[in-house]
C-alpha positions in Angstrom: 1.5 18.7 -15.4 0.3 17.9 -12.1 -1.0 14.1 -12.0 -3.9 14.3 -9.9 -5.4 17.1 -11.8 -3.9 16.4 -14.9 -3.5 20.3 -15.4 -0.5 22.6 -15.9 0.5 25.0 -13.4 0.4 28.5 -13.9 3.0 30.5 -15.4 5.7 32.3 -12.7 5.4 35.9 -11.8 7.1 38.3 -14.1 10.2 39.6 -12.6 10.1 42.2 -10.1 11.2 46.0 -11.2 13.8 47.4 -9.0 12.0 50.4 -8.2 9.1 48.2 -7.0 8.3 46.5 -3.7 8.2 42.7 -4.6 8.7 39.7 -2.9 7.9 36.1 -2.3 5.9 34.7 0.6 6.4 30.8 1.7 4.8 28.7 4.0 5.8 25.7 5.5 2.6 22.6 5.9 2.9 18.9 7.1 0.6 17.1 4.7 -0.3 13.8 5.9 -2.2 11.0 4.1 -3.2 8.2 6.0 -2.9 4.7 3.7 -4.2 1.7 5.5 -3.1 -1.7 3.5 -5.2 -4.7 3.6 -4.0 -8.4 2.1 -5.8 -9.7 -0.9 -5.5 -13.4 -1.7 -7.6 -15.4 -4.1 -7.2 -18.7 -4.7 -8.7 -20.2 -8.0 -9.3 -23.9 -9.0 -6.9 -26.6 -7.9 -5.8 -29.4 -10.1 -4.5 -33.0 -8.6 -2.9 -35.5 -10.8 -1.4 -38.9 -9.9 2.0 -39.8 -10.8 3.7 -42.8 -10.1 1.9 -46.6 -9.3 -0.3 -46.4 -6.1 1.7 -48.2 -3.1 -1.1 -50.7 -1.1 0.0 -52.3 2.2 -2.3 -54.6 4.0 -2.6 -55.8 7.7 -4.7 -58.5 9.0 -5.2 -58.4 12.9 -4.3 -61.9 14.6 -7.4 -63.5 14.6 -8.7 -63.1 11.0 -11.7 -61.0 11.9 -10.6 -57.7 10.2 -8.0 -56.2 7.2 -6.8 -52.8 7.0 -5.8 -51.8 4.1 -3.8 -48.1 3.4 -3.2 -46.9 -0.5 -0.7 -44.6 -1.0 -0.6 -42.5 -3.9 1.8 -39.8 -4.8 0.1 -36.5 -6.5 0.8 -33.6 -8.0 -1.3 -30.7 -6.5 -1.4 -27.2 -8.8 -3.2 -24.5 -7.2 -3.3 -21.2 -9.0 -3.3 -18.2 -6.3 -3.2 -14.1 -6.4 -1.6 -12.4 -4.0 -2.2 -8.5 -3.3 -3.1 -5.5 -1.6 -5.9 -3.3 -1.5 -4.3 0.5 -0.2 -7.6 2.5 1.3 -7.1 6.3 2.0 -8.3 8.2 4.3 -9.0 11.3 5.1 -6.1 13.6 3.9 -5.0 16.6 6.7 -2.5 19.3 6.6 -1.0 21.6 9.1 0.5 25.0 8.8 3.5 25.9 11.1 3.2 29.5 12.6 5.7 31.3 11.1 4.9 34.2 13.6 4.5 36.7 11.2 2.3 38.8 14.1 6.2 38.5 15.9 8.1 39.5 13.5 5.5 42.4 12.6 5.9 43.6 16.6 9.8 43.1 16.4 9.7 45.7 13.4 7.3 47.9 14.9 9.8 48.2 18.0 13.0 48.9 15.7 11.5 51.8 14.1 
């Protein structure tokens, strides 16, 4: 079953008799499909929780005008994320290679 039609393929030829001119023509194709892929990242709510007792320093400058105070807290920081890729495609091509049948038709032509 092919999977982009989702249809069989037809049946082969019945054989070929002897006394009958048969055969089998082939062609040779580059198919090309161009596929451009783009980053997808998605980042949903995040979560902080505290663990631990907070740490507080404080520092009084010389002349008693001014305190600074820092708290230091150590967290836990969840942040649930998606990573991806989005695959656009473009246009599809396809090119035959000459398989100079109007060459090898001349090249017969001369033999005979």
């Amino acid at each position: 079953m092919d999977i982009l039609t989702g249809k069989f393929p037809p049946p082969p030829p019945p054989p070929c008799p002897p006394d009958k001119c048969c055969n089998t023509g082939f062609e040779v194709a580059k198919v090309s499909l161009p596929i451009e892929i783009l980053p997808q990242t998605f980042v949903g709510d995040v979560d902080v929780d505290c663990f631990g007792e907070p740490c507080v320093t404080c520092e009084c400058d010389p002349c008693g005008s001014s305190c600074r105070v820092v708290i230091t807290q150590r967290i836990k920081i969840k942040i649930p994320y998606k990573i991806g890729v989005k695959a656009i495609t473009g246009c599809s091509n396809i090119f035959c290679f000459p398989l100079g049948c109007e060459e090898a038709d001349k090249a017969e032509d001369e033999k005979k």
